[in-house]
Structures are given as C-alpha cells and as structure tokens.
C-alpha positions in Angstrom: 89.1 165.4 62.3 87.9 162.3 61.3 86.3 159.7 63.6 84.4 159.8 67.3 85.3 163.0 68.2 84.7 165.2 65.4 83.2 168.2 66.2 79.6 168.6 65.7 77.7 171.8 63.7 76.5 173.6 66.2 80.2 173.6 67.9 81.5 175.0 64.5 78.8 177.3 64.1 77.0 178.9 66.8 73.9 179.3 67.2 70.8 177.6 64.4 68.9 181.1 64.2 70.3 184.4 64.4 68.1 187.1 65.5 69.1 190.8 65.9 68.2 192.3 69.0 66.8 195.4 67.3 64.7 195.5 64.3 66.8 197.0 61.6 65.0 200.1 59.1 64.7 198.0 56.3 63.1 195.6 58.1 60.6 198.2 59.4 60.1 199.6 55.8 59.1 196.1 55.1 56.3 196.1 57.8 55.2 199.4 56.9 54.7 198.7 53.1 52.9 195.5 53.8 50.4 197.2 56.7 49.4 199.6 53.4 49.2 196.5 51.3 47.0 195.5 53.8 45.1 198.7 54.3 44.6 199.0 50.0 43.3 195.2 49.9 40.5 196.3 52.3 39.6 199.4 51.1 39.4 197.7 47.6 37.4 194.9 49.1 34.9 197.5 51.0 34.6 199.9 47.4 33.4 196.5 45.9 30.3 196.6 47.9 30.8 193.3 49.7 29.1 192.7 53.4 30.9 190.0 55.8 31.9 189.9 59.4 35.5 189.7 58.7 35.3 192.5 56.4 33.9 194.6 59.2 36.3 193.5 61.8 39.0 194.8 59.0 37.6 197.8 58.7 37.6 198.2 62.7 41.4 198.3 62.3 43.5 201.7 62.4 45.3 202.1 59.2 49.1 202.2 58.9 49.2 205.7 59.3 47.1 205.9 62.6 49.4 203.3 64.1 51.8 204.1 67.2 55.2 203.2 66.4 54.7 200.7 69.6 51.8 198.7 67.7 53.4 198.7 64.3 56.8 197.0 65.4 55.7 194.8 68.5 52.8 192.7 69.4 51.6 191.9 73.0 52.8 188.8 74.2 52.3 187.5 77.8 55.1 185.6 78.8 57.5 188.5 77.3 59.1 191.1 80.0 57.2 194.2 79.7 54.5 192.5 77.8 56.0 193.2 74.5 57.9 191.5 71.7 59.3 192.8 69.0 57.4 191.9 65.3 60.8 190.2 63.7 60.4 187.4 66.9 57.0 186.4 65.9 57.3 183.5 63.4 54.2 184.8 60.4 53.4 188.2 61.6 52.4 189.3 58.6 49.3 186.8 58.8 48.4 188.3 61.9 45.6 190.6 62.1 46.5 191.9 65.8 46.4 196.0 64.9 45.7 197.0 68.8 46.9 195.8 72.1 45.1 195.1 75.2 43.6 197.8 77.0 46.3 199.2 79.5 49.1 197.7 77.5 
C-alpha cells in the first residue's frame, strides 16, 4: 500500500532481534573452543616468563575443563530471575573475563 497507512517494518516483520530461548550446541561448541583459546593464550603468555597483575588474576581462573556447565553457559546477573542469564543474552561475552560467580550463587 502506498501512502499514510502503509504498514510499517516492525508490523511486517516481528520482532528487530531474535533470540532463542535455549543456547543451541553449536553455539556452546563455540564457547567452549574460545574458553581454550583463552586458556592456550595464557598459558603461552605465563611460559614466556612475563610478571603482571592481570596475568596473575588470569591465571586465578579455572580452565575450561574445570568449569561447571552452569559457569561456562551463564553469567550472574542481578536483575535476572534466579540470578542467572544465559551467555548468548550478554552482548560481548567473549570479552568478559567473569570465570566464577558470586559466592552462594
């Protein structure tokens, strides 16, 4: 239709971002491989013989393989129900260095 009352995008096409509810297994293949990308950065970066802060508060992290399942796919988040939410909701959390959640969470 042409004119005033021409339908607008979002009437013809839903909703702007479309997020699955569930994390699908490639997408958690994904996270996995980049958390030992991670891992094999640091440990390259430690072998080197370099001393920082950061690099020791890397090296505090549990690798990859000591993760729970719950720490590898969501990260804690406040305002979320259960305290929760799901890694694929987090806009960059791959530049996130959040390995561990709150004590009691």
């Amino acid at each position: 239709m042409l004119g005033a009352f021409r339908p607008s995008f979002v009437a013809q096409g839903g909703l702007l971002w479309k997020n699955p509810f569930r994390m699908s297994a490639t997408r958690k293949a994904n996270v996995r491989k980049r958390l030992r990308a991670v891992d094999q950065v640091i440990a390259t970066v430690a072998d080197s013989g370099v001393e920082c802060k950061a690099l020791d508060k890397a090296l505090a992290l549990p690798k990859e393989s000591e993760m729970m399942a719950r720490d590898k796919y969501t990260v804690f988040s406040r305002y979320s129900r259960g305290h929760r939410k799901s890694l694929h909701k987090v806009p960059k959390f791959t530049k996130k260095t959040e390995r561990t959640s709150p004590p009691g969470f």
